[in-house]
Each structure stands twice: as structure tokens, then as C-alpha cells.
VEXDREN-2710 file (C-alpha; in Angstrom, 1 decimal):
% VEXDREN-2710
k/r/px/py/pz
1/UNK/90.2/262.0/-18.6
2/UNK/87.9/258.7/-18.1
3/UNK/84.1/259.4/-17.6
4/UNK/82.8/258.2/-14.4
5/UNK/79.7/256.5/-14.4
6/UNK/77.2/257.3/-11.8
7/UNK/74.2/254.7/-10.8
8/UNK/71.2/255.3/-8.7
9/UNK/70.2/253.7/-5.8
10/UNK/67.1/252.5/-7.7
11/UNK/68.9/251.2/-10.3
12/UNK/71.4/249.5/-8.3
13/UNK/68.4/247.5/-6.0
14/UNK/66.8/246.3/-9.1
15/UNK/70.0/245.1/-10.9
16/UNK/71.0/243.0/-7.7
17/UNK/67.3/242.0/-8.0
18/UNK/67.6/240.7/-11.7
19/UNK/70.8/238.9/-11.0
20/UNK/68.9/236.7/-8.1
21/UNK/66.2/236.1/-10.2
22/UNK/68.0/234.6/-13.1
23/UNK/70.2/232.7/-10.2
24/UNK/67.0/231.4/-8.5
25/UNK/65.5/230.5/-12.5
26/UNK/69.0/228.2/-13.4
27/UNK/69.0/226.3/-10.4
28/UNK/65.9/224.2/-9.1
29/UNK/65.2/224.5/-5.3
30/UNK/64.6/221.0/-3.8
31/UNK/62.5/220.6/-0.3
32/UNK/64.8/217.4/1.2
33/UNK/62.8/214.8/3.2
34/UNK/64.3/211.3/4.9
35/UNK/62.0/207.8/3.4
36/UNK/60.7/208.3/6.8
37/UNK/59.5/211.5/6.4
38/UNK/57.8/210.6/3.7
39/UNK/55.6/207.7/5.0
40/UNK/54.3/209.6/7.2
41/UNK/53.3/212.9/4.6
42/UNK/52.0/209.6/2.7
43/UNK/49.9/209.2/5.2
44/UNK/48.3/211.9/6.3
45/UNK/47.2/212.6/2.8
46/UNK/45.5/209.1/2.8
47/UNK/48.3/207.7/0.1
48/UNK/47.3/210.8/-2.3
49/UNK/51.4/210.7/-3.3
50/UNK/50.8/213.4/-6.0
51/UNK/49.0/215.5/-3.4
52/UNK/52.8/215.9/-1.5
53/UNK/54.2/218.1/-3.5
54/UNK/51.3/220.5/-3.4
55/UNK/51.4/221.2/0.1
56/UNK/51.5/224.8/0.8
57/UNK/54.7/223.6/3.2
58/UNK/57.0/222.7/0.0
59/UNK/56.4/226.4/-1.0
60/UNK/57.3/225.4/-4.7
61/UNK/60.1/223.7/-3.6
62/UNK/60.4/219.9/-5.6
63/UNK/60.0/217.1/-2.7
64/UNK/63.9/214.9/-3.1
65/UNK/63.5/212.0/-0.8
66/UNK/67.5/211.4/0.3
67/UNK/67.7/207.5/0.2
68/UNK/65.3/205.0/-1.2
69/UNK/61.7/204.4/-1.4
70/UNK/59.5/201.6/-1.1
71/UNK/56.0/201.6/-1.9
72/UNK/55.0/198.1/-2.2
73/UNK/51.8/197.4/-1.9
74/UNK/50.5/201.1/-1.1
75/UNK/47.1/202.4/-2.9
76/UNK/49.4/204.6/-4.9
77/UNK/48.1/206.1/-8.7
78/UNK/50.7/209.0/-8.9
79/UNK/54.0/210.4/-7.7
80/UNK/53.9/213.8/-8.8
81/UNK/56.6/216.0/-9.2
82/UNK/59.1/213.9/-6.6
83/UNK/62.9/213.5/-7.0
84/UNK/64.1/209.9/-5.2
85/UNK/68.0/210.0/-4.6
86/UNK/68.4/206.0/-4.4
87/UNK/66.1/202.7/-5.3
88/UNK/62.6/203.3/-6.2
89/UNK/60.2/200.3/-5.6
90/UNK/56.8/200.5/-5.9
91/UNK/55.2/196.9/-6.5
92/UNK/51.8/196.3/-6.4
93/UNK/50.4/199.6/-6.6
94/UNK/48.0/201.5/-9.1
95/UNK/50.8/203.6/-10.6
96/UNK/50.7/204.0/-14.5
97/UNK/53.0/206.4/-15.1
98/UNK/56.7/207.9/-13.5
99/UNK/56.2/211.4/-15.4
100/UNK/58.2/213.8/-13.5
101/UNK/59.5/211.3/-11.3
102/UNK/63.3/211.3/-11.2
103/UNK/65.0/208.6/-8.9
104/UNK/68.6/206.8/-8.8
105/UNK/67.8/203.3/-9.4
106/UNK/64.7/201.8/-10.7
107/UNK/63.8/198.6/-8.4
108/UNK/60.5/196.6/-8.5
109/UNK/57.4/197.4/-9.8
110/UNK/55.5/194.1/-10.4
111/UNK/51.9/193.8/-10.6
112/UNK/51.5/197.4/-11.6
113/UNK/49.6/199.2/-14.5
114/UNK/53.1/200.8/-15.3
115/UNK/54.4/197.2/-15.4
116/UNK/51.8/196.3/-18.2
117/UNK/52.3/199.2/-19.9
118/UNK/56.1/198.3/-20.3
119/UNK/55.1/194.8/-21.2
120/UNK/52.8/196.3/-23.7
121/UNK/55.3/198.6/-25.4
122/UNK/57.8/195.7/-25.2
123/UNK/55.4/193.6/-27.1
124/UNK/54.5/196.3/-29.6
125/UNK/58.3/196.7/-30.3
126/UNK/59.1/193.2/-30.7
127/UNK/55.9/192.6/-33.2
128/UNK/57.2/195.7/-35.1
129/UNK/60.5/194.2/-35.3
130/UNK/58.5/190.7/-36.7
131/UNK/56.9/193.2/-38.8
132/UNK/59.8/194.1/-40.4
133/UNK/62.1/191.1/-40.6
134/UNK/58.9/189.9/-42.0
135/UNK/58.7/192.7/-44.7
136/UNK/62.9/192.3/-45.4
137/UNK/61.7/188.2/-45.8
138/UNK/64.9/188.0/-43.6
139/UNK/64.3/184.1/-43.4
140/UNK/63.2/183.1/-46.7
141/UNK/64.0/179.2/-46.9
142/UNK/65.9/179.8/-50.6
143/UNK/68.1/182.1/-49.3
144/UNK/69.0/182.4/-45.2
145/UNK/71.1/181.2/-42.8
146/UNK/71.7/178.9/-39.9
147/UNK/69.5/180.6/-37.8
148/UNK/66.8/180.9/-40.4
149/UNK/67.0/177.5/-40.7
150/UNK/66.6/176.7/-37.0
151/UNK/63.9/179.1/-36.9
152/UNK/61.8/177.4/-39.6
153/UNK/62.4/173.9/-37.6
154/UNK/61.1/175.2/-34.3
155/UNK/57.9/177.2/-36.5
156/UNK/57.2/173.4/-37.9
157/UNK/57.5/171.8/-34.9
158/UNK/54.5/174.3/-33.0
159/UNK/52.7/173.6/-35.9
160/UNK/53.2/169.8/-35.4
161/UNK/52.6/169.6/-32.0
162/UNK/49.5/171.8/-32.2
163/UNK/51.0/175.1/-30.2
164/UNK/49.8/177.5/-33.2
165/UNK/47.9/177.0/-36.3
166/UNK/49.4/177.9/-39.7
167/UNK/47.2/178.8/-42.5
168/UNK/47.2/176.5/-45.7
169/UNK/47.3/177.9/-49.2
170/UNK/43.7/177.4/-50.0
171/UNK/43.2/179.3/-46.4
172/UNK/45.0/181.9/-47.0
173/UNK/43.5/182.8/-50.5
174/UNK/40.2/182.3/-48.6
175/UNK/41.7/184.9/-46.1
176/UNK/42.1/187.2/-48.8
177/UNK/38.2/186.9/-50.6
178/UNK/36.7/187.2/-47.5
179/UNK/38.9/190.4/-46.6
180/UNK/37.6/191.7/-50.0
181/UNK/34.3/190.6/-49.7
182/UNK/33.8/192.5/-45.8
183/UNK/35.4/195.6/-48.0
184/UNK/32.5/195.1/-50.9
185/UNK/30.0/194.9/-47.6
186/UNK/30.6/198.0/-46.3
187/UNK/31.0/199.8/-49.2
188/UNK/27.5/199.1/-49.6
189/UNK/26.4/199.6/-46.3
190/UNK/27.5/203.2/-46.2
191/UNK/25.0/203.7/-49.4
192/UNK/21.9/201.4/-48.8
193/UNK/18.9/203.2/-47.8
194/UNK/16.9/200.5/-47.1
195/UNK/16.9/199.0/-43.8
196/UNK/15.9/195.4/-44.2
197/UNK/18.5/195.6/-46.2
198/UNK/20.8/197.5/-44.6
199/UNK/20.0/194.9/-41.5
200/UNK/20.8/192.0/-44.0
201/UNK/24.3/193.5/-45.1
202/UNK/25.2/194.2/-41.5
203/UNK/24.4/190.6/-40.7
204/UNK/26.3/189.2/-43.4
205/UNK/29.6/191.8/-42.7
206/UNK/29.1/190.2/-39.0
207/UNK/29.4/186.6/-40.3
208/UNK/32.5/187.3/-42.5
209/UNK/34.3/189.3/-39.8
210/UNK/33.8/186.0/-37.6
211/UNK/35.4/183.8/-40.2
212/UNK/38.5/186.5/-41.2
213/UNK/38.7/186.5/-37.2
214/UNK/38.9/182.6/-37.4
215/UNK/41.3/182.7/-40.2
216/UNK/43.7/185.0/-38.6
217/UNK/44.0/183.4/-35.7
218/UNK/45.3/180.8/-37.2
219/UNK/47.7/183.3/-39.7
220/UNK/51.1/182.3/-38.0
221/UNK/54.4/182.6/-39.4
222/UNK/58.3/182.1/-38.7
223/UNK/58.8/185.6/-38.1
224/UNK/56.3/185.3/-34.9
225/UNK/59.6/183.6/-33.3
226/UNK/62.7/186.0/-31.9
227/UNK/66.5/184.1/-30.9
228/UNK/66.6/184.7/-26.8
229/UNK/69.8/183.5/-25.2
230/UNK/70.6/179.0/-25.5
231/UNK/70.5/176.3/-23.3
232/UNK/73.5/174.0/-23.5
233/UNK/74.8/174.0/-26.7
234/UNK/71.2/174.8/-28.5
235/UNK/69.4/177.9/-29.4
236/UNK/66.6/179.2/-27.8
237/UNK/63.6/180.7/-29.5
238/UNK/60.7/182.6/-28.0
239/UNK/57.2/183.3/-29.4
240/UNK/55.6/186.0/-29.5
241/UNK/52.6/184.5/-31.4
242/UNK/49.6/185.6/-29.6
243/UNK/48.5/182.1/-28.6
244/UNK/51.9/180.8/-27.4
245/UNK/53.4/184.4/-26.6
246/UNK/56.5/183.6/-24.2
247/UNK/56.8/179.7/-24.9
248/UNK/60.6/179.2/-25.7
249/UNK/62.2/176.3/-27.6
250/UNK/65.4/175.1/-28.5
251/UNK/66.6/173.8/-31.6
252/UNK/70.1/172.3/-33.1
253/UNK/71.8/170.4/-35.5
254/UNK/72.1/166.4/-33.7
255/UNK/76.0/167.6/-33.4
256/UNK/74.3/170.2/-31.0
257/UNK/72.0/168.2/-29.4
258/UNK/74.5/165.5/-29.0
259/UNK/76.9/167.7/-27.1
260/UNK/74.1/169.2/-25.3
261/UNK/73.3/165.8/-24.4
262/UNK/76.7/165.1/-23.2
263/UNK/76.9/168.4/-21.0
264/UNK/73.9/167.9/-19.4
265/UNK/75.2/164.4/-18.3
266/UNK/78.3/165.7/-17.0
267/UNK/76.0/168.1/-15.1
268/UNK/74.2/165.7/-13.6
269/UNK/76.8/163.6/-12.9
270/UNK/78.2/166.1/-10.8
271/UNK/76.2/164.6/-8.2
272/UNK/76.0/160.9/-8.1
273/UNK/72.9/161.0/-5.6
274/UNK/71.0/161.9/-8.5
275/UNK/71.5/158.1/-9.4
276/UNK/70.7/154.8/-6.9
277/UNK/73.5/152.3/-6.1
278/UNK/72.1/149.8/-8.5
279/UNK/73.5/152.1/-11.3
280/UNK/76.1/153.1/-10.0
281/UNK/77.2/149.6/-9.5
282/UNK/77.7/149.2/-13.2
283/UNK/80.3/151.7/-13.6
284/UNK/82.7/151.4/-10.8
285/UNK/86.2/151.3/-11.5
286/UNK/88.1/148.0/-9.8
287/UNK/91.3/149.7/-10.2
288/UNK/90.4/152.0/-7.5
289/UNK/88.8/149.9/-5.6
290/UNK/92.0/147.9/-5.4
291/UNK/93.8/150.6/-5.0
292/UNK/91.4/151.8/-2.0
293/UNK/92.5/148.4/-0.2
294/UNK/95.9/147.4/-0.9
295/UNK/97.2/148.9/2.4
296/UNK/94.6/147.5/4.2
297/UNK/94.9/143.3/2.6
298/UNK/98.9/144.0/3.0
299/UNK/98.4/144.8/6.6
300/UNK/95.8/141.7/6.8
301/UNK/98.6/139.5/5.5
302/UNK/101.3/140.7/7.7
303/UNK/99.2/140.5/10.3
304/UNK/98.4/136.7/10.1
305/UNK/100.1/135.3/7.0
306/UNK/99.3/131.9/8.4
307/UNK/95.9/132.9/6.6
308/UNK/97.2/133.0/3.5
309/UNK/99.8/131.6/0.7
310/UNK/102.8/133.1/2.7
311/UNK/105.8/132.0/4.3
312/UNK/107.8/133.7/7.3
313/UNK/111.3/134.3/7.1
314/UNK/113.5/132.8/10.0
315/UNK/114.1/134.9/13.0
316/UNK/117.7/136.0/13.5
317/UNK/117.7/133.9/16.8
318/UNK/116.6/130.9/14.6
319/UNK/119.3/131.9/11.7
320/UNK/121.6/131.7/14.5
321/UNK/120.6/128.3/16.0
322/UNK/120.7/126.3/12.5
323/UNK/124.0/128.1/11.9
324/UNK/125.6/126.8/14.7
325/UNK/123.4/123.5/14.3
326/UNK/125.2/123.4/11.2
327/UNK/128.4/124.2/12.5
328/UNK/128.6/121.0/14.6
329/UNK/127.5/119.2/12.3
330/UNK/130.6/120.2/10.4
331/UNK/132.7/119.3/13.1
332/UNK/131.2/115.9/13.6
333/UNK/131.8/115.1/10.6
334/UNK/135.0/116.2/10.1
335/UNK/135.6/114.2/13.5
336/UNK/134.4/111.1/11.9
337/UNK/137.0/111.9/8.8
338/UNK/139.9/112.8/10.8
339/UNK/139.2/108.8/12.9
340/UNK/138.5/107.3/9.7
341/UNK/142.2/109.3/8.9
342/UNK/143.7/107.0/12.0
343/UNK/143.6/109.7/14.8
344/UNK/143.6/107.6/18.2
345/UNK/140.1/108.8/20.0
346/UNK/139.0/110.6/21.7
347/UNK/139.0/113.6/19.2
348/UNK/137.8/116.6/20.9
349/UNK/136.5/119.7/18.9
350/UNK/138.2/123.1/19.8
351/UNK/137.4/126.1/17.6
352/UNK/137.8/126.5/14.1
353/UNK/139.5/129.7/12.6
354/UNK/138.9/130.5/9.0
355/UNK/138.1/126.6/7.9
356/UNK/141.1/125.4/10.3
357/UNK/139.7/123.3/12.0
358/UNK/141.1/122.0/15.7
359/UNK/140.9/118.7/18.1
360/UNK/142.7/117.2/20.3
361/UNK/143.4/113.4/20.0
362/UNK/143.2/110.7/22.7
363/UNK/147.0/111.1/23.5
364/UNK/145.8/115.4/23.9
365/UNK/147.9/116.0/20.5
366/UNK/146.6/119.5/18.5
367/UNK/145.3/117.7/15.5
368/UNK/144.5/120.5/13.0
369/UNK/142.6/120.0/9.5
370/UNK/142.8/122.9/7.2
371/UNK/140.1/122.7/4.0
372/UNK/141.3/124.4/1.3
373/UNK/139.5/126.3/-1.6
374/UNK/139.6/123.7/-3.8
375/UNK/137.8/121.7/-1.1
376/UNK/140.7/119.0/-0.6
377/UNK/142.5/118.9/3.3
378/UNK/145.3/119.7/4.9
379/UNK/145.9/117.5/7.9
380/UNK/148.6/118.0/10.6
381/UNK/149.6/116.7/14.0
382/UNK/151.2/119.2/16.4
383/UNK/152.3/121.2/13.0
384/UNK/153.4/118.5/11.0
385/UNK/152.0/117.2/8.1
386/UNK/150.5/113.4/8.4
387/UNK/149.1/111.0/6.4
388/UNK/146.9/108.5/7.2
389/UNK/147.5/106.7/9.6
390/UNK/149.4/108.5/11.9
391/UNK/152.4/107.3/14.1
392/UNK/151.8/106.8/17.4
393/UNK/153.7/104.6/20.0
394/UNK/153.5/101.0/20.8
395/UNK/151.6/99.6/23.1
396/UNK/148.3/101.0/22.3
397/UNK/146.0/98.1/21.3
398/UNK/144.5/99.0/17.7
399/UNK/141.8/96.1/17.8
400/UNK/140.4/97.7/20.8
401/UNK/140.9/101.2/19.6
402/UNK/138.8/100.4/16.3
403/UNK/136.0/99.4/18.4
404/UNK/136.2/102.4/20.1
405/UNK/135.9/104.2/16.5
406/UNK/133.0/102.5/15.6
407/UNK/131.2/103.1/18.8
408/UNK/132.1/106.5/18.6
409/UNK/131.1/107.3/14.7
410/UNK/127.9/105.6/15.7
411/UNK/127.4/107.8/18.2
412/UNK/128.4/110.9/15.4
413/UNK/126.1/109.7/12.8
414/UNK/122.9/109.4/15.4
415/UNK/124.4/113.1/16.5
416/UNK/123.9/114.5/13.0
417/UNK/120.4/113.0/12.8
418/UNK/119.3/114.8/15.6
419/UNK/120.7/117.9/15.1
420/UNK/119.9/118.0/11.2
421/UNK/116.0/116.5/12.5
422/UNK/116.0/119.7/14.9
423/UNK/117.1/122.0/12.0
424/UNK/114.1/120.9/10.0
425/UNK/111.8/121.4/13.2
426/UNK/113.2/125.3/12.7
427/UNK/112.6/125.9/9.4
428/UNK/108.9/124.4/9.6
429/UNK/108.3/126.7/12.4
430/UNK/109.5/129.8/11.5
431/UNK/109.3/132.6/13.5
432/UNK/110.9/135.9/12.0
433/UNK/109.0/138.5/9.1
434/UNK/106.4/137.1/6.5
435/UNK/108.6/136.2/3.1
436/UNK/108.3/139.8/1.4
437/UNK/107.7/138.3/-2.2
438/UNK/105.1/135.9/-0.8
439/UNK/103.3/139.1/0.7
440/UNK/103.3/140.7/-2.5
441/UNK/102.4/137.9/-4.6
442/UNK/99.4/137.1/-2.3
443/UNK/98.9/141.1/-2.4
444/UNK/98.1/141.0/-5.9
445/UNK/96.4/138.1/-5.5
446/UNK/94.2/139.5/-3.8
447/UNK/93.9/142.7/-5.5
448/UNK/93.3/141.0/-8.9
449/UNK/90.1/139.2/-6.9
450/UNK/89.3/143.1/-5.9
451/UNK/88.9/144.5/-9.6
452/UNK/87.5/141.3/-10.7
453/UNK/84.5/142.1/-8.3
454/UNK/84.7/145.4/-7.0
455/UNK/81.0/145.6/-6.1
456/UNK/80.9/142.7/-3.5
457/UNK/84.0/144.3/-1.9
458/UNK/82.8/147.8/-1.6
459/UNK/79.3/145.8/-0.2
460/UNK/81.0/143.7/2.2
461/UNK/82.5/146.4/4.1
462/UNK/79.5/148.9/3.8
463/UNK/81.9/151.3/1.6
464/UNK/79.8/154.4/-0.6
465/UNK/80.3/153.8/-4.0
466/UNK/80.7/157.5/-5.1
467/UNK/84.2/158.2/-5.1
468/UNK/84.9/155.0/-6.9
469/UNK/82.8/155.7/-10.1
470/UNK/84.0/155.9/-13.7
471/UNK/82.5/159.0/-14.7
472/UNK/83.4/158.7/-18.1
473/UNK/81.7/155.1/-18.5
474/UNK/78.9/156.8/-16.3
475/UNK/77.9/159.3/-19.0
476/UNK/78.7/157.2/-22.1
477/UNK/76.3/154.5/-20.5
478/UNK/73.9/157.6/-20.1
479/UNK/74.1/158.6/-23.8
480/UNK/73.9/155.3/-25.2
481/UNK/70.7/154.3/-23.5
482/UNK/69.3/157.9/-23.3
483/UNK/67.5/160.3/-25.9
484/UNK/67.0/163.7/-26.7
485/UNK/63.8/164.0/-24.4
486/UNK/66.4/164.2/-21.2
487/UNK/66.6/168.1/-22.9
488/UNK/63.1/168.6/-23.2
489/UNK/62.6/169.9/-20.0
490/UNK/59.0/171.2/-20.5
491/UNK/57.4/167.7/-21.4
492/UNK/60.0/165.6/-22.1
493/UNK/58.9/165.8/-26.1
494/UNK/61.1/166.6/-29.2
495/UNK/61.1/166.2/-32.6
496/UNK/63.9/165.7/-35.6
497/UNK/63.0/168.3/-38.3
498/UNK/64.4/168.6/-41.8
499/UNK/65.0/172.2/-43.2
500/UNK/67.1/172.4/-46.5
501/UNK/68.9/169.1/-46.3
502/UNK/69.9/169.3/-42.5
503/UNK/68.8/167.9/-39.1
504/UNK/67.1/169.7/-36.7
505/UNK/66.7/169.0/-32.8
506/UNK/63.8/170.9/-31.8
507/UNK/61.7/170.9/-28.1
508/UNK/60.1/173.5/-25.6
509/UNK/62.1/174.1/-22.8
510/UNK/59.5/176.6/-21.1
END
């Protein structure tokens, strides 16, 4: 049989007691508050923020602010215990510290004493670093790399240009007496009894501490210099020397300072306003110009080829008028043939079919004269095949007849004149399209004048010259007659520095 256990009703309050203790101890108790809410607690405890959380209202509760706070500008030391759900900015305030401040995202705090504190640690770090690499003699010049290398050519060119000082040898082993000589000083001065004397040795300790402080203030090195980040194709280094702490230069072999070069051209380029007309006039391309204005000199020339080198075509209506011009003359001449052949005049014209030609003589026969291929004729008289001199009756009177011919084949020749004088007057006055291949040829004429002087074009008709420019030609032009200053955006000055057999490009670009 199980025992039963029996519990008092003491016992059982201070258990249930216990267990909300220990629940209450694992979980923190917040006291929520809107940014607005805040302000105003901000102010009525005249910007005391650490005061907040000691109001009696909190109770012990932690203040969480639900959103974000901005404290920019406020006469703020101290937060206090104070949990910030989103951005905290506090710019411009007296804060040093965010000790027990908890918050989602950190935003501004420029101008602040906890902004110089994080400079300072940042600075302590990164001379600790120096310190080391400096220790490791990470860029010994017998045995580093590239970026070794570069960082010795940017060291020599703050030397050369007088950013920093460098110590020679004969300073530094004067560095090092005096250092043991202050040492010697105050070993003394710890045992010396007498005061003139003692007032002599402090004197003298005073005037070698001023020349080790001289001396190491010019005690620079390479490892004063840490890589940050590039700038084109170069690589930027950042001092954090004490007299040139931030400055940043960029150094690179000429390969890197050549395609530097080039990328900053095409940069610029990328925006031909950054360069007047008078340069851009030296690197237009005449192929597009040309191109630009064919449609426009082809529609010039069709619109008045009279203009230029071209002829027109004949309009069908005129096509039509010297064919049939020509086709009487055909049939006057073939008239004059077939009276010359003995036909008795008048010889009327009726219709030719297919080169069959047909009259009718004086005596109203059907004459018919049929050329063949071969260009000879077929002559016939009602049908029948006749020579010359065709048979006619008596009584016609021949003598009077061949007058008539000659009259009349007179009167055929002076016929042909006029009509072969008005064909001429047709073709010299044509009327129909512009000859196509006179167009064109004048076209390219024309075009060939356009890419021979592009500029004058573009001019004449008040045309921008950007989107005719050769950017290629642009930017070689650029590098050709440019240098390495364009990159040396700081003052424009740079400097070619030799470190173990290579070239170096080194400037300050801030």
C-alpha cells in the first residue's frame, strides 16, 4: 500500500511563493514607454536621462522605449539602465559611455565624447597592429611582397614631399644616446642631495627630453601606413602617422596607373559636357556624320536635281510621245522607200502589225512591206509579190508622177527634221524621276564632302556634336597628351618611385 504524503497549508503558500520568485528572478520585467513618452520624462528631469530609470514610477522595472530614439543635440551625459527596441541616435551630445544601454540598431553619434573614444580605441588598435607588423618586419625591402613594395613607395614619397619626416642613421643613433643619457640623468637625480645640483640635472633632463621629443617626431616608418580599399586600378594607403594621420595615397605599377588613367577617361568621357566643342571637334567621326545626312542630301536631290550633277528620266507621257515620234518617222521613211520602189503617189500610211507595214497607193491599192529579221523587205501589192517598179496601167504620165515624188520626199525629209528636232526638244527637257544612278553618284558625292569636313557640316546646321564623337579617339587623344596628375586628385602632384627594380605611381588622393 503507497504512503500518502500530507503537506501543510504553510508549506504549500511558501513553495508557490519560491516558485514565483525564481520565475520573477529568470525573467527581467521591462516598464514599456512610446519615443514620445520619453521626450517628455526627458524633460521634466531637465535631460538627466540616467535619472529615468530611477523614478519611483518604474518600480524596478528596466525603461524599453518600443521604436527608436533620437537624441541629437540634447544635453545628454548618460542613459542609464534603458533598453531601445529600434535606432539609437544620439549626435551631438555629452554621452561617453552606452553601459547598460541595449538598443536594436546603432545610428549616429557624431560629435560625441563616446565618438572620440571609439576613434581613440580605433587608433590604439590600428598603432598596435603597426606595432606588430613592425615587430614581424612584415615589409622588410629584402624579403616582401607587392604590397610591401607599394608601401615603401608611398613611405618615400611623404618623405619627399615633406608630409612626415624620417630619421637618418646618424639621427637615429643620436635618438638612442640621448635616450640613454635622460636614463643616466635621472638615475642621478633620484640620489643627488644637493640642490643646485639637483636644479642643474633637472635642467639638463628638461633639455634632452626636448631634443628626444624633436627626434621622435620625426621617427617615421613604413609600418605608420595600413592598405584601405583602391581607387581605379591603384591601391590606397592611409596614414596613421601622427602628423599625417588619415591622409590616404595611392600607389601602382605604370601598368596600373596607365589603366587607371584610361578608366578615369572613360569616366569622364561619359559625359562630353565635361569637354568644350573646340575639343570635341577633333574627334568627330565623319562616317556618322554622313550617315546622319544621307536621307536628308538624297531628299535635297530629289527634290531639285536641277541643283545638282543629275539627270531626270523621261516621263511616261514623253516615252510615249518620242515613241510614236519615232514611229512616223518609220513610216516616212519607209514611204519614201516604197516611192523610190515605183509605188504611184499618193502613199498613205495605215497601221503597221508586227513590222507589216501598210499604205495605200495613188490608184487606193493595199501596198504592204513586211521587214524581216534579217532586216531585208518583203514588198507586195494587193498580196502579190512585186518588184520594183510595179505594173500599173497606161496612161498615167510617169514624167509628171516623178515630180510628184520628188515634191513629196521633199516634203518627207523636212517631216523627219521636224519630228526628230521635236524629239531632241523632249529629251533636253525631261520631265519624269531624277536618273537613280545620277542620285546616288551625286549622294556619295556629297557624303564623301561630309566626312571630309564633318565639323563645318555639323556647324552649318547648328547640330550638337555629342552623339557624333569617336570616343575611342577621344580618350586615346586624352592619354597621349595627359599625365598621371589627372589621378592626383588632392593637388594634382605625383611622383615615379623605384622600389627593388620596379616602378611605382604614387600620389595623395585625400
Amino acid at each position: 500500500m503507497s504512503r500518502i504524503l500530507q503537506i501543510k497549508e504553510s508549506d504549500l503558500v511558501n513553495m508557490i511563493k519560491n516558485i514565483i520568485i525564481e520565475e520573477t528572478d529568470s525573467e527581467e520585467i521591462f516598464y514599456d514607454l512610446t519615443p514620445e513618452q520619453y521626450y517628455k520624462l526627458l524633460q521634466s528631469v531637465g535631460n538627466q536621462a540616467q535619472a529615468i530609470p530611477k523614478l519611483p514610477m518604474f518600480k524596478g522595472k528596466k525603461v524599453r522605449v518600443n521604436g527608436g530614439l533620437d537624441l541629437n543635440g540634447k544635453p545628454i551625459k548618460s542613459l542609464g539602465e534603458i533598453v531601445v527596441t529600434g535606432r539609437l541616435n544620439f549626435p551631438y551630445t555629452e554621452i561617453k559611455s552606452l553601459e547598460g544601454v541595449s538598443y536594436g540598431s546603432l545610428g549616429s553619434y557624431y560629435g560625441t565624447p563616446f565618438d572620440e573614444e571609439i576613434k581613440r580605441k580605433k587608433r590604439q588598435k590600428e598603432k598596435n597592429d603597426a606595432d606588430q607588423r613592425r615587430i614581424d618586419d612584415e615589409w622588410n625591402l629584402m624579403d616582401t611582397d607587392k604590397t610591401g613594395e607599394m608601401a615603401h613607395a608611398v613611405f618615400s614619397f611623404m618623405v619627399n614631399e615633406g608630409d612626415i619626416d624620417e630619421l637618418s642613421y646618424p639621427e637615429v643613433e643620436e635618438l638612442i644616446g640621448l635616450k640613454r643619457k635622460l636614463k643616466e640623468l635621472e638615475d642621478r637625480l633620484e640620489t643627488e642631495e644637493d640642490d643646485e645640483v639637483y636644479d642643474e640635472i633637472y635642467t639638463e633632463i628638461e633639455e634632452v627630453q626636448e631634443e628626444i621629443d624633436d627626434l621622435e617626431k620625426k621617427d617615421n616608418d613604413v609600418y605608420g601606413l595600413i592598405e584601405d580599399g583602391g581607387s581605379f586600378f591603384m591601391t590606397n594607403f592611409r596614414s596613421i602617422h601622427d602628423d599625417t594621420y588619415g591622409n590616404i595615397y595611392a600607389v601602382g605599377t605604370t601598368y596600373d596607373a596607365d589603366k587607371s588613367m584610361r578608366e578615369y577617361y572613360e569616366d569622364l568621357t561619359d559625359d562630353l559636357s565635361n569637354f568644350n566643342r573646340d575639343t570635341l571637334s577633333y574627334h568627330i567621326d565623319g562616317d556618322e556624320v554622313a550617315e546622319y545626312f544621307e536621307d536628308m542630301v538624297r531628299e535635297w536631290i530629289y527634290d531639285d536635281p536641277s541643283n545638282y550633277d543629275v539627270k531626270r528620266d523621261l516621263s511616261d507621257y514623253q516615252e510615249r510621245q518620242i515613241k510614236d515620234s519615232q514611229l512616223e518617222i518609220d513610216s516616212l521613211k519607209l514611204e519614201a522607200f516604197l516611192l523610190d520602189y515605183g509605188f504611184l503617189p499618193p502613199l498613205e500610211f495605215v497601221v503597221n502589225r508586227e513590222n507589216n507595214w501598210e499604205y495605200t497607193d495613188g490608184e487606193n491599192n493595199k501596198i504592204n512591206l513586211v521587214v524581216g529579221q534579217d532586216g531585208k523587205y518583203d514588198v507586195f501589192k494587193n498580196g502579190t509579190p512585186t518588184l520594183k517598179n510595179p505594173i500599173y496601167d497606161e496612161g498615167i504620165d510617169w514624167d509628171e508622177i516623178s515630180d510628184l515624188v520628188e515634191e513629196r520626199k521633199s516634203e518627207i525629209e523636212s517631216e523627219i527634221d521636224s519630228i526628230e528636232y521635236d524629239i531632241e526638244q523632249i529629251k533636253e527637257e525631261p520631265e519624269g524621276d531624277p536618273d537613280e544612278d545620277d542620285v546616288e553618284n551625286e549622294v556619295e558625292s556629297l557624303l564623301d564632302q561630309i566626312k571630309d569636313d564633318p565639323v563645318r557640316w555639323l556647324d552649318d546646321y547648328s547640330i550638337d556634336y555629342k552623339q557624333f564623337i569617336d570616343i575611342n579617339s577621344l580618350i586615346r587623344d586624352l592619354i597621349d597628351e595627359g599625365d598621371y596628375d589627372v589621378l592626383a586628385t588632392y593637388d594634382g602632384t605625383y611622383d615615379e618611385i623605384d622600389i627593388n627594380g620596379e616602378s611605382y605611381i604614387v600620389y595623395r588622393v585625400d
